[in-house]
N, C-alpha and C positions, 0 to 999 in steps of 0.2 A: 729640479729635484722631483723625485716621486715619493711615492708612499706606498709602503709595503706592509703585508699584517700576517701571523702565524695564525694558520687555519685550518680546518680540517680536524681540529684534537677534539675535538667527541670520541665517544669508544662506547658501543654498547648503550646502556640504559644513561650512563655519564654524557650529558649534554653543554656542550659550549655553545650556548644559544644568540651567538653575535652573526654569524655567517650570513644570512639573509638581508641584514640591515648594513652592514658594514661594508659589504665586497660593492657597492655601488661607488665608493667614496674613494679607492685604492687604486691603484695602477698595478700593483705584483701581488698576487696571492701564495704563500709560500706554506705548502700544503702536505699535512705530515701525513707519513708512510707504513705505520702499525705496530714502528718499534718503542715509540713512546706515548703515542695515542695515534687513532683514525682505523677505525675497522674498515672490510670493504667498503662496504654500503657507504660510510661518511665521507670515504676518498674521491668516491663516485660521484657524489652528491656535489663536494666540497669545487672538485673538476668543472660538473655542470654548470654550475653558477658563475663561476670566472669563465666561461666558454662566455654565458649568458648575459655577462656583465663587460664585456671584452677586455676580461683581466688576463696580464699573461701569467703563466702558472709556472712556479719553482719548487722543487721537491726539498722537504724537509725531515731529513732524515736522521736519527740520534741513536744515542747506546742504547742498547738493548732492555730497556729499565720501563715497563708499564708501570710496574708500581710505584717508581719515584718519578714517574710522567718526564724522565731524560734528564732528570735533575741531578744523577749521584755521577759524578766523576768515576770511571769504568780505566786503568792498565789492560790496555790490549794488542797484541802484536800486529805489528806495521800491517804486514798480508791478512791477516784476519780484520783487520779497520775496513783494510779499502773492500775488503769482500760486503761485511757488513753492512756499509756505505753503497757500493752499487746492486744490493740485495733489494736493497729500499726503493732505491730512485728507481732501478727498472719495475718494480711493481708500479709504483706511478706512471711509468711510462707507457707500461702497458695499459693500464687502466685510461690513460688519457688520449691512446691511441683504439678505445673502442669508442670514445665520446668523439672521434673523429678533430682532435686539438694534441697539443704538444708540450710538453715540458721544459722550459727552453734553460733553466740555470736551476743551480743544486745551495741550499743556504742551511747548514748543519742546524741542529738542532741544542737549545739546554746547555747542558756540561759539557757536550763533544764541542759546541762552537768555543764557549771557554774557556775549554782548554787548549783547540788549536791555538787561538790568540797567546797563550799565554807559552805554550812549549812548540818548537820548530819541530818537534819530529812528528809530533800532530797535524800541523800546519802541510809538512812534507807529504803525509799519507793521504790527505784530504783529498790535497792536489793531484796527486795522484790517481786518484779511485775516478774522479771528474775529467781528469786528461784524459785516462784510458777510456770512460763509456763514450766522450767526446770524439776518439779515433774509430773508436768501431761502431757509431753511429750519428744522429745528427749533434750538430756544436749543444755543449752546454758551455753554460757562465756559470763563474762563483760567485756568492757574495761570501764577503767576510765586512768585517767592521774596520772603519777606518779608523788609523789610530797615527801617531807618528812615523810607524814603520812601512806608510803604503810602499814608497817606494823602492823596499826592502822584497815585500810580498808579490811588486809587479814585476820585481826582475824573475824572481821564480818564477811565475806564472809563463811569463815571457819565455824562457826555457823548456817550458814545456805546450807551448803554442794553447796555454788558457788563459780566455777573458777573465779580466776581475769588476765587480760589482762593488763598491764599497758602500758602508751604510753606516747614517749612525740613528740614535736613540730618542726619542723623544719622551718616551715614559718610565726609562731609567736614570738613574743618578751615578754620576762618570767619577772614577777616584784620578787621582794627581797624575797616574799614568796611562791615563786616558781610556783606562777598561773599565767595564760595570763593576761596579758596587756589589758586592755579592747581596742576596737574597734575602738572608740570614739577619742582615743588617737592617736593622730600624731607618726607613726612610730610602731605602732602595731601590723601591718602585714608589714615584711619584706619584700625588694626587692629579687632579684632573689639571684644576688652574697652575699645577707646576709646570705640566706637563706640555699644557699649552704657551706658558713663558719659556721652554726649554726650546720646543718646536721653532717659534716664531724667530729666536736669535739665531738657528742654527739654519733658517732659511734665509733669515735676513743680512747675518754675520758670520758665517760659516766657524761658530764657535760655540762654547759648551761654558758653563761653571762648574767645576769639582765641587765636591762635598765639601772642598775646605776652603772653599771660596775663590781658587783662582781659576784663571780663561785658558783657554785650548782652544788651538784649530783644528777644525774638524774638515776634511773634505771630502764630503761625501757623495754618493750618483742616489742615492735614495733613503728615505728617512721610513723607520718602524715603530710601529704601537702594534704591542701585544694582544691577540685577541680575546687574554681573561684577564687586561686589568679592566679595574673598574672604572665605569664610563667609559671606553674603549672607541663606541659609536660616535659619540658625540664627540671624543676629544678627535677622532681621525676626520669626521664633518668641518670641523672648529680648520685644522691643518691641512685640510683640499680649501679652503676658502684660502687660506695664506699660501698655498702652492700657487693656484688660477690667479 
């Protein structure tokens, strides 16, 4: 199992001030792209550090939404998504090809991961935007979340000659059909000590408890903490001790 954490979302004067203490503890740094936060300078910086930490780096990229920080579910047509999507990742690519490092897998962002999970035609275009910069340059991998349907999402992938990554959650709360818990909802993003009982069984039992108390299997290749919940540091320190 690895650990992976959403980084890079500083913008301007607005500071997520985890990145320096955190990217020691992670194995993926999965590094946004300017559509829902990370101005140059922070992409650069965000790069550096996982070059300097020997984290590998995945582009994260979302709807075009700074002011709801990729949070507001966005209707957009198939060919304008995947445009949108590889608008993104190649500005990281480029940027991590001046730090002399590579971008090696694409992990949506907010509401666009959300909602692929939840509609196939999202799901489709994802795939898509990722197969194609994958043919015309070097491989990328996807993450998506693992849920019941991996074996649904590997034949697609499979179809279109892309890796899947799958992931699940350690600091959100999973509903009955194995997706997040929306946001919205009280008790959705877990405390710290949840987060680290959620962690531990899902390394130790490759399972989950929903919100209404019953188990899931989960199987996953990498496990995530958000880099603005609170305690973020400690709780991803707490889960490289139960990784190692």
């Amino acid at each position: 199992m690895k650990l992976n954490c959403d980084l890079g979302e500083s913008y301007g004067a607005w500071s997520m001030p985890v990145e320096d203490t955190i990217m020691a503890q992670i194995d993926q740094a999965n590094i946004a792209c300017g559509f829902h936060a990370g101005d140059p300078l922070v992409m650069k910086r965000a790069i550096a550090l996982a070059k300097a930490n020997n984290v590998t780096i995945g582009a994260h990229p979302a709807y075009p939404d700074l002011q709801g920080f990729g949070r507001r579910s966005m209707s957009i047509p198939a060919n304008e998504l995947i445009a949108i999507i590889q608008y993104q990742v190649s500005a990281l690519q480029g940027m991590a090809g001046i730090c002399d490092t590579q971008v090696t897998y694409v992990k949506p962002h907010g509401a666009l991961y959300n909602d692929m999970m939840k509609n196939i035609d999202v799901m489709e275009a994802v795939m898509n935007s990722v197969s194609a910069m994958s043919k015309a340059a070097s491989p990328l991998a996807l993450m998506i979340q693992a849920t019941a349907n991996n074996e649904q999402y590997q034949r697609m992938a499979n179809d279109l000659g892309l890796t899947l990554y799958f992931e699940a959650f350690a600091d959100r709360r999973y509903t009955d059909e194995g997706l997040l818990q929306p946001r919205l909802v009280d008790g959705a993003v877990l405390t710290e000590s949840q987060a680290l009982d959620q962690a531990k069984q899902l390394i130790e039992t490759s399972t989950v408890t929903t919100a209404s108390g019953n188990t899931l299997s989960i199987n996953a290749h990498s496990l995530c903490v958000h880099g603005d919940t609170l305690g973020a540091v400690e709780i991803a320190k707490q889960i490289r001790q139960f990784i190692d």
